[in-house]
C-alpha positions as CSV (number, residue, x, y, z in Angstrom):
1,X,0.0,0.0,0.0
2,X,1.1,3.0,-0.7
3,X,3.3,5.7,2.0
4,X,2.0,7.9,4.4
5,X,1.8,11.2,2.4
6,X,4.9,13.7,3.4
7,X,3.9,16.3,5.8
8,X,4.3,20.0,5.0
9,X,6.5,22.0,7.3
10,X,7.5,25.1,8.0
11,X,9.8,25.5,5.1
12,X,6.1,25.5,2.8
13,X,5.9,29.4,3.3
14,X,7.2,30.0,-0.1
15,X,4.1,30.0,-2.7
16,X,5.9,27.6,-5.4
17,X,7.0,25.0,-2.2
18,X,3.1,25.3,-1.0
19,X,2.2,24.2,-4.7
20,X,4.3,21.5,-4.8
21,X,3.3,20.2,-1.6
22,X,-0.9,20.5,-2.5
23,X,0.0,18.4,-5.5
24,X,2.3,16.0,-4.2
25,X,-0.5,15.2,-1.7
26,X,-3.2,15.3,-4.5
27,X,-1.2,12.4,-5.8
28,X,-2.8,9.8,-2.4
29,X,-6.3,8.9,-2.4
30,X,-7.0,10.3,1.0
31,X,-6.2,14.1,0.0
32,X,-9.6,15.2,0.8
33,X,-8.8,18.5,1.9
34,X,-7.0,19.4,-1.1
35,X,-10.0,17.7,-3.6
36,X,-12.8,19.8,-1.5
37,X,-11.2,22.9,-2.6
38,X,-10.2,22.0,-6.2
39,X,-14.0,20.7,-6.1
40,X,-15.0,24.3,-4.8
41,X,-13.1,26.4,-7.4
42,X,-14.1,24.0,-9.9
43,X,-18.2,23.9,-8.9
44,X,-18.2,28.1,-9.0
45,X,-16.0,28.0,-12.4
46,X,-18.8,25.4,-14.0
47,X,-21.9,26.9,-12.8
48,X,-20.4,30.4,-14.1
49,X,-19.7,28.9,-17.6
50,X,-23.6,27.2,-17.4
51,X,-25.2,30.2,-16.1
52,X,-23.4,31.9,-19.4
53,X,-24.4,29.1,-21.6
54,X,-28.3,29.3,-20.3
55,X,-28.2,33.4,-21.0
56,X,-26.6,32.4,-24.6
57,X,-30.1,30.6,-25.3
58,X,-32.5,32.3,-23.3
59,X,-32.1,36.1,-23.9
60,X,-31.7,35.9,-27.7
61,X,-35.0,33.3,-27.7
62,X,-36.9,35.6,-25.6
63,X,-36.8,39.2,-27.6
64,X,-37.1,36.6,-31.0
65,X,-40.1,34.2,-30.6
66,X,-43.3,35.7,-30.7
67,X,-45.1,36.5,-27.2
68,X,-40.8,37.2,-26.1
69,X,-41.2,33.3,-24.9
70,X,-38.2,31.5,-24.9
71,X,-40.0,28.8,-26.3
72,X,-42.8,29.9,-28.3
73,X,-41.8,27.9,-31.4
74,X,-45.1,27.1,-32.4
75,X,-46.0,30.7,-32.7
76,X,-43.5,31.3,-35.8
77,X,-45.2,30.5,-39.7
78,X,-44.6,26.8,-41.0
79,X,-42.1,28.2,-43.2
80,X,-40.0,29.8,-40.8
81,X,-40.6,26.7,-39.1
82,X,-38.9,24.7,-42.0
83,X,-36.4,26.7,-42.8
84,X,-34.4,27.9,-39.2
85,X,-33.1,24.3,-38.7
86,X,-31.6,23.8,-42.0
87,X,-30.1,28.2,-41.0
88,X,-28.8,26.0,-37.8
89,X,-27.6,23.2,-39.1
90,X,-26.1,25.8,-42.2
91,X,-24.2,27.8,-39.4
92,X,-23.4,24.9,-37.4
93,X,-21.5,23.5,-40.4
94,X,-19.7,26.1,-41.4
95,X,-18.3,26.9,-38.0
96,X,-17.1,23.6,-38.4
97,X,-15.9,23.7,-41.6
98,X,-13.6,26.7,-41.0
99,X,-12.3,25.9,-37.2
100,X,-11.2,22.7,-39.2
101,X,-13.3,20.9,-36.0
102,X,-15.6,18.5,-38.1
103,X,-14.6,15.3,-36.5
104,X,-14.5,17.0,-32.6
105,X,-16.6,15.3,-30.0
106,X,-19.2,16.5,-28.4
107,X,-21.2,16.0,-25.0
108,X,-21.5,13.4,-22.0
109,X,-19.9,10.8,-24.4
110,X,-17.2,12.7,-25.1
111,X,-16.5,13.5,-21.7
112,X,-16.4,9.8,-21.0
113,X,-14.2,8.8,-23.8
114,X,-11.6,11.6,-22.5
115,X,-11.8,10.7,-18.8
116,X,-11.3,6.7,-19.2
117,X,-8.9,6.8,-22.2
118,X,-6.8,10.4,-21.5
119,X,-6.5,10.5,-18.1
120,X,-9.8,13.2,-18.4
121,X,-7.9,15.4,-20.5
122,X,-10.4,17.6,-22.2
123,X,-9.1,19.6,-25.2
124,X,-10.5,23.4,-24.8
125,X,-11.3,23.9,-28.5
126,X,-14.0,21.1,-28.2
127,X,-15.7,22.8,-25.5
128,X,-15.4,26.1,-27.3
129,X,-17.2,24.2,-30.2
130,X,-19.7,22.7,-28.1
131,X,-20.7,26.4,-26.7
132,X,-21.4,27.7,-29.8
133,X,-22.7,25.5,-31.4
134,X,-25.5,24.6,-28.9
135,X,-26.0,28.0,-28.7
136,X,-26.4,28.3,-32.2
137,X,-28.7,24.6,-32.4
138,X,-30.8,25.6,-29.5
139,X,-31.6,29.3,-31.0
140,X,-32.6,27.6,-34.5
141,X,-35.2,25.2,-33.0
142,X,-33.0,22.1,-33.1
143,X,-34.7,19.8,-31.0
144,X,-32.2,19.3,-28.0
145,X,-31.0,20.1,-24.7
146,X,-28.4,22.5,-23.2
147,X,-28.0,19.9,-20.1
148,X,-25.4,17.6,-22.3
149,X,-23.8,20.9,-23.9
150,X,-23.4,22.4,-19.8
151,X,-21.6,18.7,-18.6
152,X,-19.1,19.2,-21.7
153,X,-18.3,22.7,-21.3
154,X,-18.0,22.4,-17.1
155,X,-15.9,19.2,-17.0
156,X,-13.5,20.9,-19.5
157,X,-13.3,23.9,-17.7
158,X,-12.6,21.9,-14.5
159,X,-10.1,19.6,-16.5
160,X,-8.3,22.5,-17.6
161,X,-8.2,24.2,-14.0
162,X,-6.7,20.9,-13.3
163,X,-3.8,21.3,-16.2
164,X,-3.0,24.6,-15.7
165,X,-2.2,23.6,-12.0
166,X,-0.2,20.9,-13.0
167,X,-2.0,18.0,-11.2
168,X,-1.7,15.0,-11.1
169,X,-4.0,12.7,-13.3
170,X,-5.6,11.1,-10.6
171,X,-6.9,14.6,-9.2
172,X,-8.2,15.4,-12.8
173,X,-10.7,12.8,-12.9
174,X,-12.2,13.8,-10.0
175,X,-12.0,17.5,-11.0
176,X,-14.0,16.0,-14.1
177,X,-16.6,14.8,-11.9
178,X,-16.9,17.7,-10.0
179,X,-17.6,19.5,-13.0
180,X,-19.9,17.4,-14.4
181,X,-22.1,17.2,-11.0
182,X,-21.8,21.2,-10.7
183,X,-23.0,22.1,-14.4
184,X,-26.4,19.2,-13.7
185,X,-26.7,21.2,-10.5
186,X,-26.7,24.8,-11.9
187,X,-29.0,23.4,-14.8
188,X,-32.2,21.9,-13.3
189,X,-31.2,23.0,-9.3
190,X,-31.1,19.6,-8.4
191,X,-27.3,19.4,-6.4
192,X,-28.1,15.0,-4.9
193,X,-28.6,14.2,-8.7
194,X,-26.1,15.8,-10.1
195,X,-23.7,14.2,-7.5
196,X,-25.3,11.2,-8.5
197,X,-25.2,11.3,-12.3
198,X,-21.3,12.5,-11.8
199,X,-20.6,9.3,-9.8
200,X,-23.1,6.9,-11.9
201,X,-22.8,7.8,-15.3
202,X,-19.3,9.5,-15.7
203,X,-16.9,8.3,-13.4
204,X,-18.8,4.8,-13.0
205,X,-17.7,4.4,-9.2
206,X,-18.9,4.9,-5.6
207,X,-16.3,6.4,-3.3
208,X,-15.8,8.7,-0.4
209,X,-12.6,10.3,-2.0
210,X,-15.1,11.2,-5.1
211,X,-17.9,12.0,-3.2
212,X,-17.0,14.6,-0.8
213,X,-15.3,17.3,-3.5
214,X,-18.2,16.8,-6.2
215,X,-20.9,17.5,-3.6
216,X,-18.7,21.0,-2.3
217,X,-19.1,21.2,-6.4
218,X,-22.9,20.7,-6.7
219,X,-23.2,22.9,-3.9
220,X,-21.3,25.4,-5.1
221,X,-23.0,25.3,-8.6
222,X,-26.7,25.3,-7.1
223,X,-26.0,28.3,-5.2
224,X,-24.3,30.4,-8.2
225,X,-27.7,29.6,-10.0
226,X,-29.4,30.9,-7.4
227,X,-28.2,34.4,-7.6
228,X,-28.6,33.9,-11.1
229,X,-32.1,32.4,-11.1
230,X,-33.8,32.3,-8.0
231,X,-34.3,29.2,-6.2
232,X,-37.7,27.6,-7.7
233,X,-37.5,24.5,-8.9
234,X,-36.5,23.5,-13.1
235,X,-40.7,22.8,-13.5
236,X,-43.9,24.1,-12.0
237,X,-45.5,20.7,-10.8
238,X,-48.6,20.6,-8.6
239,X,-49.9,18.8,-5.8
240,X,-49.3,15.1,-7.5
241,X,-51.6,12.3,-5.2
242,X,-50.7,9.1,-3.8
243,X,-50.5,6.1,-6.5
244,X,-53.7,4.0,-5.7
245,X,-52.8,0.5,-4.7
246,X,-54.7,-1.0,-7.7
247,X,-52.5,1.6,-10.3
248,X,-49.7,-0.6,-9.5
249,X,-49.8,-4.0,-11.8
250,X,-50.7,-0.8,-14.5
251,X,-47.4,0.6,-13.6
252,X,-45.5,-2.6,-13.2
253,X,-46.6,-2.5,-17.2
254,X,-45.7,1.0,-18.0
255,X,-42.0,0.2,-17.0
256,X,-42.2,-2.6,-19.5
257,X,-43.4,0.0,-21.9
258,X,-40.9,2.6,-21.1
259,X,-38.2,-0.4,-21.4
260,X,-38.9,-1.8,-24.8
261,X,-39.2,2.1,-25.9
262,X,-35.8,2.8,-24.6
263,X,-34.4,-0.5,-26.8
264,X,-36.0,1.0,-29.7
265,X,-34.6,4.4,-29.1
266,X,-31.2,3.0,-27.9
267,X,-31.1,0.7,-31.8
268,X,-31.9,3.7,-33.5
269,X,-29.1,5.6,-32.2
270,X,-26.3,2.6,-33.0
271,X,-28.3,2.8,-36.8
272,X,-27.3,6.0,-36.8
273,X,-24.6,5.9,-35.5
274,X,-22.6,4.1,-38.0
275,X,-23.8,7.0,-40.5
276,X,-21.1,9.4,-39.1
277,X,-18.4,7.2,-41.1
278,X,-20.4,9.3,-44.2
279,X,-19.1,13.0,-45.1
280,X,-20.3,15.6,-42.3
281,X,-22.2,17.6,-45.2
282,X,-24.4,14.7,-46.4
283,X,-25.2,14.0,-42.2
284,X,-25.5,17.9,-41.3
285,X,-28.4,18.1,-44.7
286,X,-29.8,15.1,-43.8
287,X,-29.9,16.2,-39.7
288,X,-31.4,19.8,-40.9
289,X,-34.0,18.2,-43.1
290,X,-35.5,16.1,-40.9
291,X,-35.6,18.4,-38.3
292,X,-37.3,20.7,-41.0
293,X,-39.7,18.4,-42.2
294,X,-40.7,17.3,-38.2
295,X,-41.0,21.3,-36.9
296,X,-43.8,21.6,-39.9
297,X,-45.5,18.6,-38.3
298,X,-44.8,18.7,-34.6
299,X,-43.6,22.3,-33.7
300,X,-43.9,21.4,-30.3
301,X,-40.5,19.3,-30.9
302,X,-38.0,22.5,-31.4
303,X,-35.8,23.5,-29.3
304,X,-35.2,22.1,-25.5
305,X,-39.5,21.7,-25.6
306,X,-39.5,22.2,-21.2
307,X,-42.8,24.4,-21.8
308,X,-44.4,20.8,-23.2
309,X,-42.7,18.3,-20.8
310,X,-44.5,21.2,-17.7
311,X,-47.7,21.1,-19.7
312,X,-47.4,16.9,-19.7
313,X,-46.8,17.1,-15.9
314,X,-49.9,19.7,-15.6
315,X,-51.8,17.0,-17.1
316,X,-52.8,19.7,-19.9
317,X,-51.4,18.3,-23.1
318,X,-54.0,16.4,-25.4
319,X,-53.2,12.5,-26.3
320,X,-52.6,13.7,-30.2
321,X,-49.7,16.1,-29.1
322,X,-48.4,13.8,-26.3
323,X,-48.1,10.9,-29.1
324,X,-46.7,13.2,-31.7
325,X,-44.0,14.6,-29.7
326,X,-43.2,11.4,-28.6
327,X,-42.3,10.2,-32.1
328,X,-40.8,13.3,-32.6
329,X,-38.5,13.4,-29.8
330,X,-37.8,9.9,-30.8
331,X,-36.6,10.1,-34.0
332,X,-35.3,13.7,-34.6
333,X,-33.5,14.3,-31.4
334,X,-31.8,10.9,-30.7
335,X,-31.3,10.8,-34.8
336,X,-29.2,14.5,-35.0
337,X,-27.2,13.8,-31.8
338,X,-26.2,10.4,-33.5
339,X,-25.6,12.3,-36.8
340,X,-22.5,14.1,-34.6
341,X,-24.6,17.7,-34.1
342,X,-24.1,19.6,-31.0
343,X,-26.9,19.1,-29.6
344,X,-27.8,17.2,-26.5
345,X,-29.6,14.2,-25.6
346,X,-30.5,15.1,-21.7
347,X,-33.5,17.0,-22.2
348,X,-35.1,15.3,-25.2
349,X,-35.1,12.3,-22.8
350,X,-36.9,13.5,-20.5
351,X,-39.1,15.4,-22.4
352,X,-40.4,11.9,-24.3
353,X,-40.7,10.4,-21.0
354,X,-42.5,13.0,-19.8
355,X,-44.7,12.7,-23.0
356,X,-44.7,9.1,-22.8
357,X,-45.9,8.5,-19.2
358,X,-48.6,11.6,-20.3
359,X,-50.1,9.3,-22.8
360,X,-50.0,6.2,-20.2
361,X,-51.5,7.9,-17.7
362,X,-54.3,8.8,-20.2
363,X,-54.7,4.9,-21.3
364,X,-54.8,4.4,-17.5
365,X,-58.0,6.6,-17.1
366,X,-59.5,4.6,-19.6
367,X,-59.1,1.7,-18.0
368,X,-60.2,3.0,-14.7
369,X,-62.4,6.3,-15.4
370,X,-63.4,6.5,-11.7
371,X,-60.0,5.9,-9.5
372,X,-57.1,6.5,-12.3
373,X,-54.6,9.1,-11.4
374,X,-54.1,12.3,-13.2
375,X,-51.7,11.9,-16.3
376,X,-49.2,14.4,-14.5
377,X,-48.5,11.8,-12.4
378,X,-47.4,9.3,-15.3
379,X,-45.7,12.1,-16.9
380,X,-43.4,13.1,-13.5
381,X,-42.9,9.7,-13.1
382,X,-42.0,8.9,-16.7
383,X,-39.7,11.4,-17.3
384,X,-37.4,10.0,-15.3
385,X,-38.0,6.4,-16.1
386,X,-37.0,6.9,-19.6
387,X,-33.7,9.1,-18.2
388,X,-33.1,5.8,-16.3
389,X,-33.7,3.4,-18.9
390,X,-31.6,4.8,-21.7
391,X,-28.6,6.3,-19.6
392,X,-28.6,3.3,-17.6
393,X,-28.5,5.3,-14.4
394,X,-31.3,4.4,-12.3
395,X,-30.3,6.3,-9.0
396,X,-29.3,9.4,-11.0
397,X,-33.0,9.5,-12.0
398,X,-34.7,8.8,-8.9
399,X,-33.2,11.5,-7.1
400,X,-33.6,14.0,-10.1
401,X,-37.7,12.7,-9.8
402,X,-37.1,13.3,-6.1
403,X,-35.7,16.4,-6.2
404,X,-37.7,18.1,-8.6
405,X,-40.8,17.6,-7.0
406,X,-40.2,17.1,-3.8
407,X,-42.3,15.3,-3.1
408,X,-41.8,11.4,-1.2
409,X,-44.9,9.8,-2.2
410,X,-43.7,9.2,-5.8
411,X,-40.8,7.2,-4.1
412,X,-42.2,3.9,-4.3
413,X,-44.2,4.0,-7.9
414,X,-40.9,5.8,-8.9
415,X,-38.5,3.3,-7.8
416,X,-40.8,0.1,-9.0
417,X,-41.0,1.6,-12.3
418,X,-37.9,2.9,-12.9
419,X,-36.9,-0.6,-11.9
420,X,-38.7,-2.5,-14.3
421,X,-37.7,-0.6,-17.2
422,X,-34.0,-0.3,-16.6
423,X,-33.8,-4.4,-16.3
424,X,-36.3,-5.0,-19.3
425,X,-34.3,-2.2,-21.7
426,X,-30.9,-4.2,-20.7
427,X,-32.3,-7.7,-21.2
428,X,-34.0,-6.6,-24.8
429,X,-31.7,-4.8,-25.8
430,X,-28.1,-5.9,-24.7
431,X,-26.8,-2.6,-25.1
432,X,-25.0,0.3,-22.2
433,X,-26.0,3.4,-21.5
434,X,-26.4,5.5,-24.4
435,X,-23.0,7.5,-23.6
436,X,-21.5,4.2,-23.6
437,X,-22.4,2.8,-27.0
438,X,-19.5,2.7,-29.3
439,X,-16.7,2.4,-25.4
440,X,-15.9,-0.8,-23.7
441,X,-17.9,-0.1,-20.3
442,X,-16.7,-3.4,-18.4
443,X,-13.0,-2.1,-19.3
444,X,-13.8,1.3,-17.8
445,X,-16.0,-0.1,-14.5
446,X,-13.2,-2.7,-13.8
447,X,-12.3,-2.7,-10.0
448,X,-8.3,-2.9,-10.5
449,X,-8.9,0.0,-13.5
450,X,-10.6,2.3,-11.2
451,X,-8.4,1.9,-8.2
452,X,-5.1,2.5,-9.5
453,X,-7.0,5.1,-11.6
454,X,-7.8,6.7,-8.0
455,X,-4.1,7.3,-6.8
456,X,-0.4,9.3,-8.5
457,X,2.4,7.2,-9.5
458,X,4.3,9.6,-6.7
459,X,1.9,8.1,-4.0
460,X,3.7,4.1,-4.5
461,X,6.8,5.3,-5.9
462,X,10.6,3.9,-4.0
463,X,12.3,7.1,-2.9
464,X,15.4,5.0,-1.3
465,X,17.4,4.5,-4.6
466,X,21.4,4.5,-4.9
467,X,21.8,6.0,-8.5
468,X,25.4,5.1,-10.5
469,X,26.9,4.7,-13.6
470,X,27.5,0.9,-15.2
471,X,31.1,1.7,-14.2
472,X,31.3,1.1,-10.0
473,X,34.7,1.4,-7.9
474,X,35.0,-1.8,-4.8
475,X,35.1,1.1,-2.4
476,X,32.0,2.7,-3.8
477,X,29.9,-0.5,-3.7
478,X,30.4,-1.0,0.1
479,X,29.3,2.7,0.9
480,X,26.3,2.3,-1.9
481,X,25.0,-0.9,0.2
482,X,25.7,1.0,3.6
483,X,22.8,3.4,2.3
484,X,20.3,0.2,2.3
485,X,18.6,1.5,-0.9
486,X,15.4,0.0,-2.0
487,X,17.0,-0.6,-5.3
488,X,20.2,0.7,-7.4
489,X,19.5,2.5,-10.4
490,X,22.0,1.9,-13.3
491,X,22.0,5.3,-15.2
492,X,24.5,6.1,-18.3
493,X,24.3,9.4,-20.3
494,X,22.0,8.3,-23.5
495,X,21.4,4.8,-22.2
496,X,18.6,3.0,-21.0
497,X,18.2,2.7,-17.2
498,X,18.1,-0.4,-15.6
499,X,17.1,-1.8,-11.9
500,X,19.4,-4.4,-9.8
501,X,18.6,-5.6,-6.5
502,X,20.9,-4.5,-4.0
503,X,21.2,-8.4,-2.9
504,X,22.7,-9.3,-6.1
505,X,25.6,-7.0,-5.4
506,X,26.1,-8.0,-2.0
507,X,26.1,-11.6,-3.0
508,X,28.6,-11.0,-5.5
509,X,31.0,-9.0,-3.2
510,X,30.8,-11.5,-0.9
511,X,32.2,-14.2,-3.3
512,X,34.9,-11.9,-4.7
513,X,38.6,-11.6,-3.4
514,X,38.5,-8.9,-0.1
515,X,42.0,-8.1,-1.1
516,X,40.5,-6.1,-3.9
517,X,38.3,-4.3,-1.7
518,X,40.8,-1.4,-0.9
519,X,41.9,-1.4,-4.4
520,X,40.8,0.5,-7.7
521,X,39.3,-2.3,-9.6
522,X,36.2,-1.8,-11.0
523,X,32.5,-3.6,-11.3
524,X,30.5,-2.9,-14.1
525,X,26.8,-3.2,-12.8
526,X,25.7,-4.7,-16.3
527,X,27.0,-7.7,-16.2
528,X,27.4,-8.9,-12.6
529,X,24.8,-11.9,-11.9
530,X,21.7,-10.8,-10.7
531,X,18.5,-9.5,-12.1
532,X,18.5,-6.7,-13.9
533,X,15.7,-5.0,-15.3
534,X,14.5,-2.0,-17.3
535,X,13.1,1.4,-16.4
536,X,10.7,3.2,-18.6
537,X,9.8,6.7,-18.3
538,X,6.8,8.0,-16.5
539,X,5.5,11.2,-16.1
540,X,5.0,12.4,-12.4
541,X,1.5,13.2,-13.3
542,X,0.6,9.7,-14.2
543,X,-1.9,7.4,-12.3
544,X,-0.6,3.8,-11.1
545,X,-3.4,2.7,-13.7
546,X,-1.1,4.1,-16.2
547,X,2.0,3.2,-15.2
548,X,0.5,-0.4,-15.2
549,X,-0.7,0.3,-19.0
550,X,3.2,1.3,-19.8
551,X,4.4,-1.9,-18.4
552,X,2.1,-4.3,-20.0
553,X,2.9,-2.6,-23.2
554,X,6.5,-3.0,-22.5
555,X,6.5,-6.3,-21.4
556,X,8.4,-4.9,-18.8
557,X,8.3,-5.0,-14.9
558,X,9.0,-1.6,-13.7
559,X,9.1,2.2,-14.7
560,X,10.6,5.2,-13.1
561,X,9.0,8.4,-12.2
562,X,10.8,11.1,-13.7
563,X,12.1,14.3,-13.0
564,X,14.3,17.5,-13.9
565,X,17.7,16.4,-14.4
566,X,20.7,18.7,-12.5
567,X,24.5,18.4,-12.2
568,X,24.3,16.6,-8.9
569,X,20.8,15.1,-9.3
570,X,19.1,12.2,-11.9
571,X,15.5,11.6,-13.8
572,X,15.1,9.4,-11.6
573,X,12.8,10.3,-8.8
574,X,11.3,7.1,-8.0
575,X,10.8,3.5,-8.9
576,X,7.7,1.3,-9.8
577,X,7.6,-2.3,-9.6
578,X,4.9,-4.9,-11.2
579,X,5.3,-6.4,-7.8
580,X,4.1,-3.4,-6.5
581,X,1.1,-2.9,-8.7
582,X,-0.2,-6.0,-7.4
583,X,0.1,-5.5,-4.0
584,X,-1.4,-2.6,-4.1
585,X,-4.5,-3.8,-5.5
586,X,-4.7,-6.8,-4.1
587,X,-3.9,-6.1,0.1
């Protein structure tokens, strides 16, 4: 296991020794001190960067659309209708076309690709993309959500706080997560589920280290919203009555419902998928005229559509719309994020659960006129269902049902639901979460993978080295072994580095000649017997997961932490063992 962390002393004062120290501690998994203030700074720069996003898309929206309602779509003439999403998609490409960013990634996905596969290393010119073009989608009408574009935009901005404080990787994956729980926070006021979604759906792991600095972050982004936004809640939901005990076998059915609906929505988006292999052109006409050809049909589709998902929970939404925007939300939402487009697949989800459970709740009443439950009910309850379903994140949902209404009696028909349709969308359709289609999730959510994800190489590494040249005087070996190093280190200007145990040098002094002791013959440390093996360059930044990656690649059975080299001083700052690895994860 790894050392007890190095204490920080008086000698600190001095602001570059105080930095060194934070991130040197940074580098164990018990820095929570340090992480609840990265997760601090990074919740207020997130929620800053959301709040911005939100103003992007709401102010322009609002002195546009007729009535000055942000989302008063259906008040504009079928043929503006028609043509603003193909003026979106128009803009979108050419912002594209001339950043030379056609192949970027975008959203929640992308933010998991970068954390599991580059040490959550988010490139800013992707974010700056994302911004701007779901500014540009959401003004246009393309049917989206800015919840997706705001996790993208915080967990870079958190990732790059991270890199510009030069911290180690381990730290930056929590940083990640803090931004990701921070920008859910700011967008729907709901801090529990965005800690939740953070821990659920990005970072795939429960811990205490994690959990502590993302909630500082969702705390810290709520509370920058509200000065921003007040404190209501995302929707205006009523006074929503107790399931009645009968309702339930009807409800056990609508999670089977929403279940099979998530498979088909979850197919669709792998069909789709495997259409961004085409040129981005022939994907960003298609995108723009399908969108057109919906918004003629179903205008109640454009944009982020939270004025019909509050109408659905009101219960005020006839069965024709509710089914419409259901197919609607279904295939031009899920369809245009596949296609690669900027825009996000949050909010569509829960607006066609919302929609969906609407239209269930209405098939309940007629099967029950006299005791059925509103269809607000269905609809509160179904939008997250379907959030849980398709993003595989079944606690992440409950909460955000939990939180937005506030309301405990849904508890119960939430959580049987919710329940039901997660398990009968993974048995039908054999697919992850839809920001895991197209990653390797079991790779990711691997126990050994996320532990030595969770801690710096500088946190296992052997300090105690003697570091010499190949070329070794008799005199010099005794006073080398006299310091009791963990290892010697063979280092040669523009040569490998190798390892040897300091037993094998003992042993072979001790069956030498001691008249040659006080004599100036030499030992070269390359070919003495013993066990020699090879160091490969790490950088001091790195996560144990990493260095584990490096040595498997390698074939190899250790690596050494490097540093600056001076005149007195090696790279060599520490060494890593495969022996040590597995100890590690396996005390």
């Amino acid at each position: 296991m790894p050392e007890t962390p190095p204490k920080a002393g008086s000698r600190f004062f001095n602001p570059h020794r105080l930095m060194d120290a934070f991130r040197q501690r940074l580098a164990y998994t018990e820095a929570l001190p340090q992480l609840a203030i990265l997760g601090l700074l990074s919740g207020i720069v997130t929620a800053l960067v959301a709040v911005l996003f939100r103003l992007a898309i709401q102010f322009p929206l609002e002195l546009l659309l007729p009535g000055h309602e942000s989302e008063n779509f259906e008040g504009l003439s079928s043929r503006v209708r028609f043509l603003l999403p193909f003026t979106g998609v128009l803009l979108i490409g050419l912002l594209l076309q001339f950043s030379g960013s056609r192949s970027l990634g975008f959203g929640v996905s992308h933010v998991i690709e970068r954390l599991h596969r580059n040490q959550a290393r988010l490139p800013p010119k992707n974010a700056l993309m994302q911004f701007v073009g779901g500014v540009l989608s959401l003004l246009t009408g393309l049917p989206g959500g800015r919840e997706g574009a705001a996790v993208h935009i915080g967990a870079t901005c958190s990732s790059v706080l991270g890199q510009k404080m030069d911290l180690p990787n381990n730290s930056l994956r929590i940083l990640v997560g803090c931004g990701v729980a921070a920008a859910i926070s700011a967008s729907f006021n709901t801090p529990l589920a965005g800690v939740i979604f953070a821990m659920e759906v990005v970072l795939m792991e429960y811990t205490i280290t994690g959990f502590l600095p993302i909630i500082v972050a969702a705390i810290s982004g709520a509370v920058i919203s509200h000065l921003f936004f007040g404190n209501a809640p995302a929707f205006s939901i009523p006074e929503l009555p107790t399931a009645r005990l009968w309702e339930y076998p009807w409800m056990a059915a609508c999670g089977v419902i929403f279940g099979l609906v998530a498979t088909v929505l979850l197919r669709l988006h792998v069909a789709v998928f495997r259409l961004r292999q085409r040129p981005y052109w022939i994907r960003y006409f298609s995108a723009g005229l399908l969108c057109g050809i919906a918004a003629l049909f179903i205008p109640e589709i454009m944009g982020i559509s939270y004025d019909t998902l509050e109408r659905a929970m009101l219960g005020d939404v006839a069965l024709r719309i509710l089914v419409l925007v259901v197919i609607g939300k279904l295939l031009v939402s899920i369809s245009i994020a596949a296609l690669g487009l900027p825009s996000g697949a949050i909010g569509p989800l829960l607006v066609l659960g919302g929609c969906l459970g609407g239209c269930l709740g209405i098939a309940g009443q007629h099967l029950h006129p006299a005791a059925a439950s509103d269809s607000g009910l269905y609809a509160t309850i179904g939008m997250g269902t379907m959030m849980a379903a398709v993003l595989n994140a079944p606690l992440a949902a409950l909460i955000a049902i939990l939180e937005l209404t506030s309301r405990s009696n849904l508890l119960l028909p939430s959580m049987m639901m919710i329940v039901i349709a997660t398990i009968t969308t993974r048995m039908t359709s054999g697919l992850p979460g839809l920001f895991l289609i197209g990653h390797n999730p079991s790779r990711y959510a691997s126990p050994v993978f996320q532990m030595l994800s969770r801690a710096g190489v500088t946190s296992l590494m052997k300090r105690n080295l003697a570091v010499h040249s190949h070329n070794l005087l008799w005199s010099r070996a005794r006073m080398l072994l006299a310091q009791r190093p963990d290892w010697i280190v063979i280092v040669d200007v523009g040569e490998p580095r190798y390892i040897l145990r300091p037993a094998d040098l003992a042993h072979y002094l001790e069956e030498q000649d001691t008249s040659l002791w006080e004599q100036d013959h030499r030992i070269d440390l390359r070919e003495i017997p013993g066990q020699r093996w090879r160091l490969y360059p790490i950088h001091p930044r790195a996560t144990l997961q990493e260095a584990l990656v490096l040595i498997k690649k390698e074939n190899a059975n250790a690596v050494y932490v490097t540093r600056p080299a001076t005149p007195l001083t090696s790279d060599v700052a520490g060494v890593i063992t495969r022996a040590d690895l597995d100890n590690y994860y396996q005390i």
